[in-house]
C-alpha positions in Angstrom: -20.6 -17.9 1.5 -19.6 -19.4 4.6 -22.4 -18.3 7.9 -19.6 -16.9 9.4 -19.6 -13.6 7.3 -22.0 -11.4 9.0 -21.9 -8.5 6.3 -19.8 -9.6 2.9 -17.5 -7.6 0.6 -20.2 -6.7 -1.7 -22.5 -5.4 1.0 -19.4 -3.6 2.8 -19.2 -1.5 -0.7 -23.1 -1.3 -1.1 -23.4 0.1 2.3 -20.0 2.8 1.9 -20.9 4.3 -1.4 -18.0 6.7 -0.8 -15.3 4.6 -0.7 -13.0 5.5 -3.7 -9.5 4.2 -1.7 -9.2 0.1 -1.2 -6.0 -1.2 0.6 -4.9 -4.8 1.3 -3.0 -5.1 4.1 -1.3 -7.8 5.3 2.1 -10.3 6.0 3.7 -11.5 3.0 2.4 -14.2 0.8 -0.9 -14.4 2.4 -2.8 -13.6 -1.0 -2.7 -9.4 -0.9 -2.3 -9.7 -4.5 -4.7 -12.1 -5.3 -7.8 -10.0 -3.7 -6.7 -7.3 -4.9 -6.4 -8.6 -8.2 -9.9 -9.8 -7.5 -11.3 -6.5 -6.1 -10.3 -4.4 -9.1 -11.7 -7.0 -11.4 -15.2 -7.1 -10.0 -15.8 -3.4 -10.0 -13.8 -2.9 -13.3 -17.0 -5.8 -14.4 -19.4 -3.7 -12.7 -18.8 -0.5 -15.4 -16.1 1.3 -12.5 -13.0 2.3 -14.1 -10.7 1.6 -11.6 -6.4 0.8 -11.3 -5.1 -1.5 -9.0 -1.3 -0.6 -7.6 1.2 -2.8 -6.2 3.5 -1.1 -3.5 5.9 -4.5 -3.5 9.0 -3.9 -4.9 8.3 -7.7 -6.6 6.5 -7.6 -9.7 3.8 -9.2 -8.1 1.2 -7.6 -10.3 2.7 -8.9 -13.6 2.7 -12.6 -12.4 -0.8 -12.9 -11.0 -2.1 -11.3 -14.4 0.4 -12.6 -17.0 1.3 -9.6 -18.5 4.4 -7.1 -18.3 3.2 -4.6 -15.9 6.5 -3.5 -13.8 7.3 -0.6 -14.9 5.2 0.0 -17.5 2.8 2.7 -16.7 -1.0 2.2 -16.7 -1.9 -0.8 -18.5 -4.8 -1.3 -19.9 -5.9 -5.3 -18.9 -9.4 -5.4 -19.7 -12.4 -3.1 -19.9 -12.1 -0.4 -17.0 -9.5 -2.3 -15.6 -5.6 -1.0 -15.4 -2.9 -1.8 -13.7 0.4 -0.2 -12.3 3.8 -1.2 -10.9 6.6 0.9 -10.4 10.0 0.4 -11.3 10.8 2.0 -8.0 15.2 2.2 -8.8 14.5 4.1 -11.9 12.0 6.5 -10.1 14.8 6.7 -7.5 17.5 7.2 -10.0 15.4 9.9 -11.6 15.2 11.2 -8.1 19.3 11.4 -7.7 19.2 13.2 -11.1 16.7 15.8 -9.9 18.5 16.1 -6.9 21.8 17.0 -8.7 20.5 19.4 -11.0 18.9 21.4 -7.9 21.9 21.5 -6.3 24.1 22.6 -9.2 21.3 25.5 -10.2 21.6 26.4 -6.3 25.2 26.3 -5.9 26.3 27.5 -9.8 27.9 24.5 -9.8 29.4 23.3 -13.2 29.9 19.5 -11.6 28.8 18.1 -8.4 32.0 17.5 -5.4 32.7 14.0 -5.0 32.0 13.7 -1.5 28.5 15.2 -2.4 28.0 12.9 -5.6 28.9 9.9 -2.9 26.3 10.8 -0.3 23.5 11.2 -3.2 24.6 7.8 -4.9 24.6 6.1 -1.4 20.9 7.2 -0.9 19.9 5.0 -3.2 20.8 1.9 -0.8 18.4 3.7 2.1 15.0 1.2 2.9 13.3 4.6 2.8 14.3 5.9 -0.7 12.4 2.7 -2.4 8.8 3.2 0.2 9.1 7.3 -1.0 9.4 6.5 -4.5 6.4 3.7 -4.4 4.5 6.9 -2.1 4.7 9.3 -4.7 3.8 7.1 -7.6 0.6 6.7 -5.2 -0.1 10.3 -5.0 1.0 11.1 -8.4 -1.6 8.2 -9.5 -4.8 9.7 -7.1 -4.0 13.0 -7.8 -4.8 12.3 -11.6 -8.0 11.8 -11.0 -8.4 9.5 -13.5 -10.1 6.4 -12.3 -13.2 5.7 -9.8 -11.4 3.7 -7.8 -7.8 3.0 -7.0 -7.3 -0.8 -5.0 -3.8 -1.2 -3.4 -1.8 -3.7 -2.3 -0.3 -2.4 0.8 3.2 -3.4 1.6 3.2 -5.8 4.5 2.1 -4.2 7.9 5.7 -3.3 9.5 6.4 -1.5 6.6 3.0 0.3 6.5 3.1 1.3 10.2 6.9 3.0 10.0 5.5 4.9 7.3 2.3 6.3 9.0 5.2 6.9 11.9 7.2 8.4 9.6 5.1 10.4 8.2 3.9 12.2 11.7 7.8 12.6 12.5 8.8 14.0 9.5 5.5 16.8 10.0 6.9 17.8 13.6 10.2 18.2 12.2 9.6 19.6 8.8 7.0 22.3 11.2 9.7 23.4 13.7 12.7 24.2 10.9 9.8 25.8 9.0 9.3 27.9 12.3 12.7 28.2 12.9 13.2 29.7 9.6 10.7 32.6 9.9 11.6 33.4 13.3 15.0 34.3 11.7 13.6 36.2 8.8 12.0 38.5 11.3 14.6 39.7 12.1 16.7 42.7 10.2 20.3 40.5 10.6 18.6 37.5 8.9 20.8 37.4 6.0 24.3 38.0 8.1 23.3 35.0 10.7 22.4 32.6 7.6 25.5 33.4 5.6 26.3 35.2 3.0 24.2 37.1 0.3 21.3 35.0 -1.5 21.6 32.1 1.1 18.2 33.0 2.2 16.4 31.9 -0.8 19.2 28.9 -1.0 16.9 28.1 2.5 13.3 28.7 0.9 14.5 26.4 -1.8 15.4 23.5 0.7 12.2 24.4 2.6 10.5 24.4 -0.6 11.6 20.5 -1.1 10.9 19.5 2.8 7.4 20.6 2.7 6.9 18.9 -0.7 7.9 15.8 0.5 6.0 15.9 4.0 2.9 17.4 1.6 3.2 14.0 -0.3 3.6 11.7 2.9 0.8 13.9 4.6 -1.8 13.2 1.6 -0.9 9.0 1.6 -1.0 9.0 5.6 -4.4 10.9 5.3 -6.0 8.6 2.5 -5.4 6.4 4.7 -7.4 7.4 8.0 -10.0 8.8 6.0 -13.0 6.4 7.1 -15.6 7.8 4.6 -13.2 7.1 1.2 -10.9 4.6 1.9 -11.6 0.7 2.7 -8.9 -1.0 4.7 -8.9 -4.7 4.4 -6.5 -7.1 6.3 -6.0 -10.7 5.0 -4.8 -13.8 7.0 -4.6 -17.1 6.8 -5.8 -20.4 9.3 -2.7 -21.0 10.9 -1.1 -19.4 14.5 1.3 -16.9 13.4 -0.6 -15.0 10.9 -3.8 -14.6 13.6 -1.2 -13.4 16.2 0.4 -11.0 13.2 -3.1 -9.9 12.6 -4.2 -9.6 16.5 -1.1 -7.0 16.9 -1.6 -5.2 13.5 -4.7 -4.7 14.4 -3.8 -3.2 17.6 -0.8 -0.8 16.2 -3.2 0.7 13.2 -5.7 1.3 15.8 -3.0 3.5 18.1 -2.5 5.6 14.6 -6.0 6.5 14.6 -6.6 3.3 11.3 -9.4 1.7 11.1 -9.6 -1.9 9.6 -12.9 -1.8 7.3 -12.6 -6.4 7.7 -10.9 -9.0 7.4 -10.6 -11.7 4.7 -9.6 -15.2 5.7 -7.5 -16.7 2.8 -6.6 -20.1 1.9 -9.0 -22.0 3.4 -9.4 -26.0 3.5 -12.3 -27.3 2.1 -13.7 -28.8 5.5 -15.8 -31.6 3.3 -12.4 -32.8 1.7 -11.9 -34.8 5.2 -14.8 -37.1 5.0 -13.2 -38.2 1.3 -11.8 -41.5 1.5 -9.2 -40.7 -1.4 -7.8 -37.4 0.7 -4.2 -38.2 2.3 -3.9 -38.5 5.7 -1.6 -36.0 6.0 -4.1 -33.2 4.4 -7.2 -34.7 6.7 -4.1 -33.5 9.7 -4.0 -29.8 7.8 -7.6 -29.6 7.8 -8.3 -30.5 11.4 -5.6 -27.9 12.5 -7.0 -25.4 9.6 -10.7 -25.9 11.1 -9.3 -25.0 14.9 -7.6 -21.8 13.7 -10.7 -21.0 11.4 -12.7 -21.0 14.9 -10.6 -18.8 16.7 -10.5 -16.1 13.8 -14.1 -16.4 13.9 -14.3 -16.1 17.7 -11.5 -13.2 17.9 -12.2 -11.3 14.8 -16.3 -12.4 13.9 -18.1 -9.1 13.2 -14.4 -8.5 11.1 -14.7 -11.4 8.9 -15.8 -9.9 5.2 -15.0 -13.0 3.3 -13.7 -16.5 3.0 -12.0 -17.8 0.4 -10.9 -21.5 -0.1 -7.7 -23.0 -1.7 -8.1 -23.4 -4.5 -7.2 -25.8 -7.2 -4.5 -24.0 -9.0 -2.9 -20.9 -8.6 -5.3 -18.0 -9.3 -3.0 -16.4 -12.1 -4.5 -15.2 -15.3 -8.1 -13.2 -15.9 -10.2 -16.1 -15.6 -8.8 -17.6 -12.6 -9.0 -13.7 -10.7 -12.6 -14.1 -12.2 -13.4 -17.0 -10.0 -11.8 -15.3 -7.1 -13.7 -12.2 -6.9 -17.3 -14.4 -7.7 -16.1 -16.6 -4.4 -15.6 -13.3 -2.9 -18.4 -11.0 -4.0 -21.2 -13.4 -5.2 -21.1 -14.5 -9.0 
């Protein structure tokens, strides 16, 4: 392991016992998958049962191991290890369902209006509707309890920081209508202001849903600023846009009260590679420009840096290839 890696991966775990939460964070295509894929597989070698969960819509899980995942449930890859993707339209479409049946038991509804059934089928389409769905599989999948560890691949940071935004929104909100709403059942006209007769447990019903949803944002946005259980790690690559990407990630999570347990440098350029006759010229180029970014991401980011992992000959798809990956990564 390269000098530059003060205190490792596998030292970062030996020295937070605690940790039972491990997110990947990070721009697209930067290898999230990949160490994740890695992670999972060196504690599922090291007797842990553990599940790693993709929060990308893609079914990147199923091509870095080569086997139908999406949508599958838990699947069982190798010995303590499992897997899960979501089929985040069907768990939406289930949603719509649900969401129609509450309203026709509310309402003694026989069939839903067609302005209503418009509004519910154009939810679908909402950015929003897709994250909630991957959320709740996340809480749904914790909340089991079934594993030791749980490693995630974090949608890219953006994405990740509107939700943790979100999520504290959505609690102010949800808290004032909630106060709203017993204010007006203090009072003896409660029931005339509202409406009409039995609209006031029509309201407890929609309150009902509200705080379930902010309960289910509230427990993901908690995992992740909880410093003793969870590990947040943030992957980049040697090359200008990523470091800046990182540099102002690093800055937002910090403003939502994250912190970012390292950083793992992906991709790297063998540096030996340019003193090999046979190498092209035009890789020697990408090395020399790789080896000036690798020093500023060691000078910005040092006491950060948790691992380094070069590029490597082939794509790391299948077991053994996420084998050699987490032995580069943790120490064989």
């Amino acid at each position: 392991m390269s000098a530059a890696v003060k205190a490792g991966m596998a030292d970062y775990f030996a020295s937070n016992s605690d940790v039972k939460y491990i997110l990947f964070g990070g721009k697209g295509g930067l290898g999230k998958t990949t160490l994740s894929a890695a992670t999972a597989y060196w504690l599922a070698s090291r007797g842990k049962r553990v599940c790693v969960f993709s929060t990308d819509p893609q079914a990147s899980l199923s091509d870095i191991f080569e086997r139908k995942i999406f949508g599958q449930g838990e699947v069982e890859l190798a010995a303590n290890l499992y897997a899960v993707e979501i089929d985040a339209d069907r768990r939406i479409a289930e949603y719509q369902e649900e969401i129609r049946k509450k309203i026709k038991d509310m309402y003694k509804m026989e069939t839903i209006p067609e302005e209503v059934e418009d509004y519910i089928n154009s939810s679908a389409a909402e950015p929003a509707m897709a994250e909630s769905a991957t959320f709740d599989a996340m809480v749904e999948l914790m909340t089991a309890g079934k594993f030791e560890y749980y490693v995630f691949d974090m949608m890219p940071h953006g994405h990740a920081i509107r939700f943790l935004g979100m999520a504290d929104i959505l609690d102010q909100w949800v808290e004032k209508i909630v106060t709203v709403r017993k204010k007006a059942g203090e009072y003896g006209e409660a029931a005339t202001v509202i409406g009409s007769k039995g609209s006031l447990a029509q309201e407890d019903l929609v309150l009902k849903e509200l705080e379930y949803i902010r309960g289910r944002l509230d427990f993901v946005s908690t995992m992740v600023r909880d410093r003793k259980h969870t590990a947040f790690f943030y992957v980049l690559i040697p090359e200008l846009m990523p470091i800046l990407d990182t540099r102002k990630a690093l800055e937002m999570f910090r403003e939502f009260n994250v912190t970012v347990s390292g950083v793992v440098m992906n991709q790297v350029y063998p540096r030996e590679l340019k003193d090999q006759p046979d190498v092209p010229v035009f890789l020697k180029n990408k090395i020399s420009s790789q080896q000036e970014y690798v020093q500023q991401i060691q000078s910005e980011f040092g006491s950060l840096i948790r691992g380094i992992v070069p590029m490597l000959d082939r794509e790391p798809k299948g077991l053994k290839m996420i084998s050699k990956v987490a032995d580069i990564l943790y120490g064989s």
